[in-house]
N, C-alpha and C positions, 0 to 999 in steps of 0.2 A: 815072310811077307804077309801083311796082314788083307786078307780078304775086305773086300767090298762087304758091308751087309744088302740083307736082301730087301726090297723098297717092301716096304708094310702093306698089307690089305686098305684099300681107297676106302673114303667112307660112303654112309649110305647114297643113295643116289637120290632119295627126296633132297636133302640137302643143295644141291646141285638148281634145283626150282626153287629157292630161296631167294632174299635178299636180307638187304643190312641196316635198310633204313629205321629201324626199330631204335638198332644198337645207335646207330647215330647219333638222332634227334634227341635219345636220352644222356648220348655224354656230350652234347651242345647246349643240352640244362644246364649243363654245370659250369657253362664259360660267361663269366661275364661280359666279357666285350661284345655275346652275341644276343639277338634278343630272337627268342624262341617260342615261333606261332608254331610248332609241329608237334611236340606232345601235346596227348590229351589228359594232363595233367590238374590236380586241382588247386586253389591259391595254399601257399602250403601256411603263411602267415594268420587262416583261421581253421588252421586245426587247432582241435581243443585239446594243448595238450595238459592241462592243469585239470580237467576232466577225464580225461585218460588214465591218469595218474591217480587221482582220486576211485576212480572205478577197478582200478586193479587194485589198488589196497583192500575194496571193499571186496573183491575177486577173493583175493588169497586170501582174509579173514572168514569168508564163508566157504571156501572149498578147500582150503589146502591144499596139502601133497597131490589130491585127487587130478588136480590142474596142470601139475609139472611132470605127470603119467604119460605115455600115450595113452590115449584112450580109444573109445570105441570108432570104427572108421568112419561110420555115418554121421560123428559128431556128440559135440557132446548134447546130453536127453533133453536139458530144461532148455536150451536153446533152441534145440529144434522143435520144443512143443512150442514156444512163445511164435515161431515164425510159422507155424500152423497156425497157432492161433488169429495170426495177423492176418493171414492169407480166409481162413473163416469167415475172419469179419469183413474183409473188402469185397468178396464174392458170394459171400451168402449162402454160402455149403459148407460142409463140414470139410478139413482136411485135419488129418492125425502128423504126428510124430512119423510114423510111416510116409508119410510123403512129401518128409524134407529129407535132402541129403546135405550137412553142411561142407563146402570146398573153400580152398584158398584160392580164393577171390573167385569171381565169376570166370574169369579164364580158366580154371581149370572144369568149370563145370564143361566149359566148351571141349577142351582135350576129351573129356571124358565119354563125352556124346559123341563122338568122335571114332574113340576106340571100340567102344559100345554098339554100333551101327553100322561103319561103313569101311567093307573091305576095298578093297583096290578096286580102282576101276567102277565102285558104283558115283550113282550119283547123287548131287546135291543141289538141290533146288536154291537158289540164295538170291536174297535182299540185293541189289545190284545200285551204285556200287557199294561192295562187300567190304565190311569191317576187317581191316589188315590184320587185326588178332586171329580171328574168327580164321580167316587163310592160313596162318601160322596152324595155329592148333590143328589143320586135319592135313597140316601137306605131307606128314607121315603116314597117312592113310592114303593119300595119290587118289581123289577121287575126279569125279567127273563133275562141270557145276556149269548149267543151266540158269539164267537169271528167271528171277522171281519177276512178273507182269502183274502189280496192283491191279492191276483192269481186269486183268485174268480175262483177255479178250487177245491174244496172243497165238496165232496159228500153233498148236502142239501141246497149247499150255496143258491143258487136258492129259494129253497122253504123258509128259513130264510128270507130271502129278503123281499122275498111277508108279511113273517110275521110278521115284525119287525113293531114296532111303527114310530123310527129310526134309522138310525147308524149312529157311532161316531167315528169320524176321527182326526187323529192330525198328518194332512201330512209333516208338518213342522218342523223338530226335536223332533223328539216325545218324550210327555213325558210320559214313563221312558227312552226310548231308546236312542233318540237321531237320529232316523233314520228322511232322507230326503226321501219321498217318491215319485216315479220317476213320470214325467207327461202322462206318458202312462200308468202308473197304475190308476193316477187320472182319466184321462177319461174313462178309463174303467168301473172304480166303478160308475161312473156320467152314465154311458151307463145301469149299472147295476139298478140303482135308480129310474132311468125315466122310463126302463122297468117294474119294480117292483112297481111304483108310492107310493111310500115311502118319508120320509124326510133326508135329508144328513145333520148333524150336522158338521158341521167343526170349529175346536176349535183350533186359530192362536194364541195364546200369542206370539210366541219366533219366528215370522217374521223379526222383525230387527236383529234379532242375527245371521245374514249373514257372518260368516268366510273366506267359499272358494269358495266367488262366489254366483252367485242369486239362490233364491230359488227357481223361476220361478212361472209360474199361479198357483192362489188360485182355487179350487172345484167351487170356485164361480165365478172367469173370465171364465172358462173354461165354465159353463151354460153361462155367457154373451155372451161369445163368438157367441155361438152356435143357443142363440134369444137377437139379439142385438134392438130388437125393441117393443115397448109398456110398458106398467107396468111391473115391473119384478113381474114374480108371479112361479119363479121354486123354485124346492125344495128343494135348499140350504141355510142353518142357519148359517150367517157367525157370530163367536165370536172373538172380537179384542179387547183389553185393549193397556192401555197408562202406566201400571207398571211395563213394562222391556222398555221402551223407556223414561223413565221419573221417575216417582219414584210410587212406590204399595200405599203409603201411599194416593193418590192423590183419588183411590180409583173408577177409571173414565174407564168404559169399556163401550161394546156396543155388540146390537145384529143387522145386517143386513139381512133383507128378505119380504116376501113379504108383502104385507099392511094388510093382514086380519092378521097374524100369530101375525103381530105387535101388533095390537090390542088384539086379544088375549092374546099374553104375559105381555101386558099393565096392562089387566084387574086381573091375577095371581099376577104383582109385587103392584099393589095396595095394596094387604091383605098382604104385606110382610114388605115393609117399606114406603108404601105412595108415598115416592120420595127419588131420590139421591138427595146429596148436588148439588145445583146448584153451591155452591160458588165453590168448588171445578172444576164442569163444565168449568165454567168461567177462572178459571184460566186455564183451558186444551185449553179452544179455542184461548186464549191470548199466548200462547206457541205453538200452532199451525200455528195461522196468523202469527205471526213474523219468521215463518217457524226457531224456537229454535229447536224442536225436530227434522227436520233433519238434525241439526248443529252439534246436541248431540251427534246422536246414531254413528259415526264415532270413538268416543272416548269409547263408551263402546264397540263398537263393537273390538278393539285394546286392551282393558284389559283384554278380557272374551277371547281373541283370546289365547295370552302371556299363560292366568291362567290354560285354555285347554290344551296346547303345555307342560307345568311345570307338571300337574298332572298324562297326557300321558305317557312322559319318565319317572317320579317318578314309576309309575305304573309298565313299564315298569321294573325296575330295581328290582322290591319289589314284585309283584305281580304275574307275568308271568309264573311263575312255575304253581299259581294253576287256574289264570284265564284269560280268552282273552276278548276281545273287539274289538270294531271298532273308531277309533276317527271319533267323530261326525262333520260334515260339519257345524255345527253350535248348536244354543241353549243354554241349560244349565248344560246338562248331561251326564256320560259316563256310560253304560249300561254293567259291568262288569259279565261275565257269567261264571259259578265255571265249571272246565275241569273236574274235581274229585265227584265223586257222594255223599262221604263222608262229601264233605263241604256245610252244610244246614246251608244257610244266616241267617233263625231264632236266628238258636244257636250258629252263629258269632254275632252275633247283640251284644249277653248279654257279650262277652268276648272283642268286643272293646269299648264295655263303660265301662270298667274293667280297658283299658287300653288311655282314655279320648279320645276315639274317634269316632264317628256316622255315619252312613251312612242310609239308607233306603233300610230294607230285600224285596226281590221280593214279598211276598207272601202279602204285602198288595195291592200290582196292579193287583193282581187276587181275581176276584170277590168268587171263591172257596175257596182261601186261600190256593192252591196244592201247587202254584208255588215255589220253598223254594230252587232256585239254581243259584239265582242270587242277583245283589246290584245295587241299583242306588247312584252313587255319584254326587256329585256336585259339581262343579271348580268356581263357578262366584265369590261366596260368598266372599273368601278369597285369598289373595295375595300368588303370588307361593312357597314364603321361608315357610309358613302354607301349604298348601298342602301338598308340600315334605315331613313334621311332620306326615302328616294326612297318609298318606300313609304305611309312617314308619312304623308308631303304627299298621294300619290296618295289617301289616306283621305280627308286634307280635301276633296280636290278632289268624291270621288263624294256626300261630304255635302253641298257645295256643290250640285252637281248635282240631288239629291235634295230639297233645301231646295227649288228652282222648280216642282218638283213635287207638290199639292196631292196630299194621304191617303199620300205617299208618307214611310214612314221613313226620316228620315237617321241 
């Protein structure tokens, strides 16, 4: 008689404080029949790939073998001098080679700071509401998180402060919101930081996606500013990626700060993947020197601009009854907030993919899961005559919504 086996070890238990709508919304890209506001994805029709292609030729001609090695963990040398160098000239300080680390993509910069920082149970100061990657990447760590108060006039803020491991800022069109965060509020917080002697995570993806106007100093010029001389050693963790200036698949991000934290973070991304592609590097810093990417971003900065403007007034004409927004000065999201306390994004979510359409419920950018009165949508993805659709549908759907609810107009 053959025995039973014995039921496996469960898995870990962060898991369990998870969701799925990541996995989702990325294989609802790939259906046509649906149109898809919930990644934040970029149009993929101007990647350059005939540029890519051409820069890895010139890659492999000038490095060889060197490129298809693993290489060094921190990256490969000439690339992380150029992104010192870059960071030199925007802030007006000196940074070395020592105070890049390159990562696949900026997410993992985030894992990293992560592992690096914060054991169980501390906590984390955060951007509210919070970046669903940004949650992903520490829910293995089980930490504690406190929202971030721009005003920093917030009974306790203070004392968070002091307690925080770090906080985490996305002054830059934030993602979900879409807000630009004013530069008086940034010094503020930097006033607030240095007092508290804490670390400042700042997390830049969606710096080129400039619409109306510059976004002004990074967390990080603003500490250049202010010690323009010696080793940088303040306590801002700048995160910058090359996949909304180029293309995600290239997979080439970075972490700027100081030389110890580098190290440290060095020694975390060792036990994760050894190394980034170099080749992939290589072809970043070959797109770089021939100064392509700032040829590029002009051209997507002009689609994402147009696709923003289409989904706005769509919104506008379909939406406005049950919810307001701000159009955003840039990035890749409009941060649509329900007027009506009735309308819980949850259980819109299940009735516009009813009606082939997605977006992203608030409640996964809160680390609670309360939040359940707003959407993030997405304009870059797709061309505005899809939008328009997208929006439509999202009409039917809140009608649909509205319809189970008794005295409620749809």
């Amino acid at each position: 008689m053959t025995q039973s086996p014995s039921p496996r070890p469960a898995f870990a238990s962060w898991l369990s404080t998870g969701n799925s709508i990541t996995q989702q919304f990325m294989a609802i890209g790939g259906r046509p029949d649906v149109v898809s506001l919930a990644g934040g994805l970029p149009a993929s029709e101007i990647y350059p790939v005939e540029a890519i292609a051409a820069a890895q030729e010139r890659a492999l001609r000038r490095w060889g073998t060197q490129i298809l090695e693993y290489g060094a963990i921190e990256g490969l040398p000439a690339l992380r001098a150029a992104i010192a160098e870059r960071f030199s000239a925007t802030t007006g300080r000196r940074f070395g080679p020592e105070n890049v680390l390159l990562t696949t993509g900026a997410m993992q910069g985030l894992d990293l700071v992560g592992k690096a920082l914060v054991d169980p149970g501390e906590m984390i100061l955060s951007q509210f509401p919070t970046y669903l990657g940004a949650l992903d990447a520490w829910r293995p760590r089980m930490p504690r998180y406190e929202k971030l108060d721009w005003s920093l006039q917030a009974p306790g803020h203070d004392a968070a402060l002091r307690q925080a491991k770090f906080v985490y800022a996305v002054p830059n069109y934030s993602n979900p919101t879409g807000v630009l965060v004013s530069q008086d509020e940034r010094a503020a917080l930097l006033d607030k930081v240095e007092a508290a002697g804490t670390w400042l995570l700042e997390d830049d993806p969606y710096l080129p996606l400039q619409f109306d106007g510059p976004a002004g100093p990074s967390l990080l010029a603003h500490h250049a500013q202010r010690h323009p001389n010696g080793a940088y050693a303040g306590p801002v963790i700048y995160l910058g990626t090359l996949s909304k200036s180029l293309a995600p698949g290239l997979r080439v991000g970075w972490v700027v700060a100081e030389a110890s934290l580098i190290s440290t973070l060095a020694l975390a991304k060792q036990s994760t993947d050894i190394a980034s592609s170099l080749l992939t590097q290589a072809i970043a810093l070959e797109m770089i020197e021939s100064d392509f990417e700032a040829q590029h971003i002009p051209k997507i900065v002009a689609t994402y601009r147009e696709r923003r403007d289409a989904l706005c007034a769509a919104a506008t004409e379909h939406l406005s009854d049950w919810f307001e927004w701000e159009v955003p000065p840039g990035g890749m999201f409009v941060w649509m907030r329900a007027k009506d306390e009735a309308i819980d994004t949850d259980a819109l979510y299940a009735h516009a993919l009813a009606e082939n359409v997605a977006f992203v419920p608030s409640s996964v950018f809160d680390p609670s899961g309360a939040l359940k009165s707003a959407m993030r949508v997405n304009f870059t993805r797709s061309p505005p005559e899809v939008l328009v659709e997208g929006v439509r549908r999202l009409e039917r759907a809140v009608r649909r919504l509205l319809a189970e609810r008794p005295g409620r107009a749809a």
